[in-house]
Every structure is written in C-alpha cells, then in structure tokens.
N, C-alpha and C positions, 0 to 999 in steps of 0.2 A: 468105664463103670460110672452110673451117676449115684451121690451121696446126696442125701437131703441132709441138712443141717439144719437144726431145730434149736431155736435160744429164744425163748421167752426173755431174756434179760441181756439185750443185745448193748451192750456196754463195758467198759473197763478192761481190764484182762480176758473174760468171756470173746467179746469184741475182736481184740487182738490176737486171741488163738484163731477163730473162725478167719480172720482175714489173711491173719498167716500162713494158714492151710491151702484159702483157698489160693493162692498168691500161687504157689509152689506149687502144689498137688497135679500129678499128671491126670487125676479122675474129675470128673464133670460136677461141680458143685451147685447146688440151687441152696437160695438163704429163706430159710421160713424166720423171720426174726419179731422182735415188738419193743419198745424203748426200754433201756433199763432203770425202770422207776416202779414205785408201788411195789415191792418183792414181794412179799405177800401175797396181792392178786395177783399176780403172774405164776407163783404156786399153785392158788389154789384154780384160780380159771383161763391162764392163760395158754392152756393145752388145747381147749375147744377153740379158741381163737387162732392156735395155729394148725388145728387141724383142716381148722374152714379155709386157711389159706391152702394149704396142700390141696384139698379136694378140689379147689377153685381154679387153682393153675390146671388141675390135670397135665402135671410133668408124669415121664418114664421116670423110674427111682429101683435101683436095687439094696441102697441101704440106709435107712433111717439112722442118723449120727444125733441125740438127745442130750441137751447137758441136767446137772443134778436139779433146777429149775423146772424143769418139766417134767409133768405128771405125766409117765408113761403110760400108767394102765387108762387113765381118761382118753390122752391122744390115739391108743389102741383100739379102742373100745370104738372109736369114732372114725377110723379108715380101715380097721379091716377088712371090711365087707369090698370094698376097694381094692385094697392091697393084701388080699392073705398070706402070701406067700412073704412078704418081705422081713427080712432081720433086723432089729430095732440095736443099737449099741448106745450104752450110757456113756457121757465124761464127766468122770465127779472133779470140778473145780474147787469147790468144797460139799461141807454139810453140813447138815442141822442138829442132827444128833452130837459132834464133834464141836461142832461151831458155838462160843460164849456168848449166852446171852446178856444185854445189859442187867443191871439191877436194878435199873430203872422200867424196866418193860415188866407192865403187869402182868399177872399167873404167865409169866417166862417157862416155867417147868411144865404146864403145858404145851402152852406154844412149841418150845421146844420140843415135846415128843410129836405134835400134832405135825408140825412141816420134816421132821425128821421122819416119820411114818410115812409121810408122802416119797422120800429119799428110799426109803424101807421097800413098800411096794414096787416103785421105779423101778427098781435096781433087779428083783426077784422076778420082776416082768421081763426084763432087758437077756438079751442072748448073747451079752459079751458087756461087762464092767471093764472100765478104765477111768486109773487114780493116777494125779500128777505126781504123787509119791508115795515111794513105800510106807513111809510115816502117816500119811492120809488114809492108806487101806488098811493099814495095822489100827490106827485108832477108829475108825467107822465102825469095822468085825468088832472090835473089842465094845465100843461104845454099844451098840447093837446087842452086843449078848447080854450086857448090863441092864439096859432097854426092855429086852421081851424079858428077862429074868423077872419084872415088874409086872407081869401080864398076870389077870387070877387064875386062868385056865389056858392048857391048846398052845403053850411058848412056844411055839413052831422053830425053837432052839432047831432043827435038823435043818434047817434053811441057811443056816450059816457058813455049815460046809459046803454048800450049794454054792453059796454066794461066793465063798472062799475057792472054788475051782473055778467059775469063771470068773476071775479077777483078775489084774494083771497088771500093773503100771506100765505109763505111756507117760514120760516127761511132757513137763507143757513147753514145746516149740518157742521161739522167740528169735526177734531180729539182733543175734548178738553181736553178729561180725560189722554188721552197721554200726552198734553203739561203739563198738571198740574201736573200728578205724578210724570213725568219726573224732569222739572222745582222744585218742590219741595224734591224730593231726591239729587238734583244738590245743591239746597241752604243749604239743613244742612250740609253737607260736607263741602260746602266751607267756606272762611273764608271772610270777612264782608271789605271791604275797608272802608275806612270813607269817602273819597271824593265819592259824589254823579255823578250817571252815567246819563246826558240826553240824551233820548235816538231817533233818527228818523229808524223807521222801515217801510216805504213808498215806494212805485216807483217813481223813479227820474224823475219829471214829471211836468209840467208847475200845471193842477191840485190839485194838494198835496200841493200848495206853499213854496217849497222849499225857497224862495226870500223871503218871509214870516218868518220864521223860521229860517236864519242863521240872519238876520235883529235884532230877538229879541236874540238870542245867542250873538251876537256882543255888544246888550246893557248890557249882563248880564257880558260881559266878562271885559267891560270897564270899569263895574262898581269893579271890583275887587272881583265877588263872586267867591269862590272856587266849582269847578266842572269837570267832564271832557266827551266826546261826544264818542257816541258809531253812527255812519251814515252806516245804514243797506239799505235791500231791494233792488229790481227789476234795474237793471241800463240799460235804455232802448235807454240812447242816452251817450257812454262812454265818450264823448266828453261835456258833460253840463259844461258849462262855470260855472254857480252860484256854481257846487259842486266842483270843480277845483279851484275857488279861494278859496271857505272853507275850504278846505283842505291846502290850505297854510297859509292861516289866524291863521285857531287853530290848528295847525298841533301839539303843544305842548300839546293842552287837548284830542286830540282825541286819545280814545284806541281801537276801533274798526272801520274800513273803510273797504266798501262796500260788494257786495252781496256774502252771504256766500251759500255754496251749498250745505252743510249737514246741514238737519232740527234739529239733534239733536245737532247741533254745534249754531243754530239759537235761539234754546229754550234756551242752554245753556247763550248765550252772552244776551239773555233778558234776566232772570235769576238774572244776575251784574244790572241791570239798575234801575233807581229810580224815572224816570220821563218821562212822555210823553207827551211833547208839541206838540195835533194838530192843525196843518192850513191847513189842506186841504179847499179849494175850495169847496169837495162835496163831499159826503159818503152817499153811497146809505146801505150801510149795515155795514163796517167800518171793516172787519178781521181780519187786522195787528193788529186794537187797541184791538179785542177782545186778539186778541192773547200775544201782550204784558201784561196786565190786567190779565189774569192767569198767568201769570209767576210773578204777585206781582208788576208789576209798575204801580204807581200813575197816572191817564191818567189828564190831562187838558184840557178840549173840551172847543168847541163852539157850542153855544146850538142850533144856526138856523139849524143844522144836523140830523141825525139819532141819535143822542149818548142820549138822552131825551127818546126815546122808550127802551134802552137800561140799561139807569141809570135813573129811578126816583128820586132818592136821592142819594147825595155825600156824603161822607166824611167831616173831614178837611175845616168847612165851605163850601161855594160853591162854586163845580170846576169848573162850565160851566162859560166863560168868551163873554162878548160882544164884544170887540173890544182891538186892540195892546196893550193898555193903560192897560185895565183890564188882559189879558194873562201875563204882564211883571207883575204887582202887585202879582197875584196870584205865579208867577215860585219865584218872590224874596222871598214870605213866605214861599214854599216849600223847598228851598234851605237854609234860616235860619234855620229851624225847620227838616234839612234831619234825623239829626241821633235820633230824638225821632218818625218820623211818621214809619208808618207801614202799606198796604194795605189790607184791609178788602175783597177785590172785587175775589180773587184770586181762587177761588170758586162760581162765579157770576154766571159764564155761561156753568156748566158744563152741567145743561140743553140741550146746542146745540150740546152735544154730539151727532154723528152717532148711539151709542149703543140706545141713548132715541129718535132719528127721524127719528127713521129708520120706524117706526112702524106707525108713520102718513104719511113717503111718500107712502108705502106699499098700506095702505089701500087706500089715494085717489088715487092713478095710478090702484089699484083695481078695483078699482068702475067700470071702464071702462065696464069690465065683469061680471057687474051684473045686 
C-alpha cells in the first residue's frame, strides 16, 4: 500500500511521528512536507504548495495521510481531478479551536476561530479522523459545538455527530524503548548526585507557562530548599524575556540551559533529573512528559490535562495538583523526601513503542484496501 503523508509543518513532534512511521511501517511512504515555520501560512496556503508537490511527482498513492495543519478541502479541491478515487485521513496533533491563545496576540478570538475553521472544515472533508488522545477528541467535539453555537444562522450542529462517528484515537507512536534502555544503561554507570535535578523539558512558549513555573521555582528557591535546574527544549523565540531573566536569577542552581541537539545527549541530561513540574496551559498528548517519565523522573501534573488518561494512579500520594498552592505543597514534599523516592513509571509507556504500534496503524490505514 503506498500512504502520502502530507505536513505542511514538518518539524518537532509532527516530524517525529512522520519518521516514526515511516521508520517502521510495512506500507510504502512518500513525504509531501515544508519547514516548520510561519504556522499561519502553512494554514492558510501551505496545501497548494503541497499539492503542487504531489501533482509534480506524479507517485501511485492509495491513501492521502493529512495532519491538522493542512487545509484539506484546498489540497482536495486541487488533486482530485487527478486522484478522485483516493481517501484523505486527518491526524489531529493538536488544534485551534482547543489550543490557548497568547494574550498577547491581537483579535486572538478571531484568529482563534479563523484557523480553528480551517481544522473544522478539514476534518468534515477527511474520511477517517484521528486524535492522539481521548482528551484531545473530547475537547475539539466539545470546543466545536461551543464554536458553531456562535454561528447567526445554519450551525450545522448535525455535523458533530458526523464528526463523532468517524473519529477514533490513534496514540502518537514514539521511540520509547530507545529512551528507556538508553536512559537506563546511562543511570547505572553514573554516579547519583544528592541535590535534586528540576527539570523543564517544554518549548519556550507563552502555552507551557513558562511564567508559571519559574514563579513556583522562585518560591522554592526563597524558601531555602536545596536543588538545582536542568531548562531544556524547543527555543522558539531566543529572545523570551521570562527565560532570560531566569537564567540570571538562578544562574547559580542551573546545570543544564537550553536546547540540546543530540537526542541521545537529551535522554542522557533527563536521565540526572528528579522532578517534573508541569504548567503547561494545555497538553493534548503531553511527549516531553512521556519522555522524561521513562528516563525515571517524578512528573507533577495537573489533572484538568491529558495526564489522567495517561496515569490512572500516582505514586507518592497524589501527584495531580489543582492549583499553585497545591503544585508548591506537593514540589516541597518531593524535595524533602528527594533521596528516598524512586520512579515506579519508567516502564509506563513502553506500550507506545513504534515496535507495538506499528501493527494497529498498519492495519487501520489497511483497511483502505479491503
């Protein structure tokens, strides 16, 4: 079977699903892709651009594979005459509708509905939806019906359930058994610091709450607990004022600063780490956390997230936290209690191995042809 794979935003996690797949997959991949920069125009016009590539190669294709970046009904509109026959399927990595806008971004509540509309149509065009979690498909539907509820006339409210029958989650694949043997051949060699490592492993990103997170560092730091900062991950604006003053603030606890570009330099430095305070904003599937969490560090969620579909049960009493108050109570007990705890979790998720998902994406992009 050959699968086109279509990413206007060929970068980051996007990137790493697409090569994960293709890595693995017994079916024939071709990559229609473009850099992951400008999000925006890659919404709004980055579908004629990969259509022109599709048309251009003239590949055989039985199944057009779409992430939520790509304007289906534009890229449709523009090879069917070509391809009539072929199945288009969406993978919503996230959305727009779901997804927080800065408050810094002007008429955001626009914008917001304008690229969410584009997700909207997508998806209504698309002959098969797929959510990296149930938490991501639950909030879209929900977000969505709130959405056209907005609409003066015609809320085509009846497209919901539409949406809602072909929908389905599809976990997002990942190299887990790599990070974990990896990360564990790494820790028995080395040798055990006693000061605890907290660790952000996020993109530098209004989202993630950055402002959120050095806030509660600041109280832990005042408070006199011994620890020191490992700030990793994606640095999308080098200029972030909030990681700039942190970086002067604790410049005495931090042993690790910013984005490292060998993965096996990135496992290694989670690896040292002991704790993972998130604030993110929003987490439609949550990666970094899965992926810190096999390397053995403690995570500290908030529960209104994904991280509930993901963790049933904690540890260590309980680690989902409601609100500031509760994240600092929980970080002070961990940080008393660093050199007796120990992660249970570090073998959670080897399940999301590519070697064990490779064989349900197989067979549903299968189906196609049967």
């Amino acid at each position: 079977m050959n699968i086109a794979m279509l990413e206007p935003f060929y970068g980051g996690s996007h990137k790493q699903w697409i090569d994960g797949y293709k890595q693995h997959t017994q079916h024939e991949i071709e990559l229609y892709t473009l850099p992951d920069t400008f999000w925006k125009w890659r919404m709004d016009g980055g579908a004629i651009e990969i259509a022109k590539q599709f048309l251009d190669r003239e590949k055989n294709c039985d199944l057009f594979l779409g992430s939520d970046m790509l304007d289906a009904n534009t890229f449709l509109s523009l090879v069917r005459k070509a391809s009539p026959d072929i199945s288009y399927y969406m993978y919503f990595h996230e959305n727009q509708l779901s997804y927080p806008w800065s408050s810094q971004e002007r008429h955001r509540d626009w914008k917001r509905r304008y690229y969410g509309m584009i997700n909207y149509r997508s998806a209504v065009a698309a002959d098969k939806c797929f959510f990296n979690s149930d938490f991501h498909m639950k909030s879209f539907l929900q977000d969505l019906e709130e959405e056209l509820q907005r609409s003066p006339d015609y809320k085509t409210l009846w497209s919901i359930d539409a949406l809602r029958e072909k929908s389905s989650v599809l976990p997002l694949g990942m190299s887990v058994q790599y990070i974990y043997e990896y990360a564990k051949a790494w820790r028995e060699e080395s040798v055990e610091d006693a000061s605890p490592l907290i660790l952000w492993n996020h993109r530098w990103d209004y989202d993630k709450r950055p402002d959120k997170f050095f806030n509660v560092i600041r109280r832990l730091d005042e408070e006199g607990y011994n620890f020191r900062l490992a700030v990793l991950g994606e640095q999308l604006d080098v200029t972030n004022k909030i990681f700039e003053e942190a970086r002067e603030r604790f410049h005495e606890r931090i042993e690790h600063w910013g984005y490292v570009e060998s993965y096996e330099e990135y496992i290694k430095i989670l690896s040292q780490c002991s704790i993972l305070p998130v604030t993110s904003e929003h987490d439609f599937f949550g990666a970094s956390v899965i992926e810190a969490v096999t390397c053995g560090v403690i995570p500290v969620l908030p529960r209104r997230l994904v991280y509930p579909e993901h963790f049933p049960e904690l540890k260590y009493g309980e680690l989902y936290y409601e609100n500031t108050g509760d994240l600092l109570d929980k970080l002070r007990h961990l940080l008393k209690a660093a050199n007796s705890l120990e992660s249970s979790y570090a073998e959670h998720f080897l399940h999301l191995d590519w070697t064990m998902q490779v064989t349900g994406y197989d067979k549903i992009f299968g189906e196609i042809l049967t």
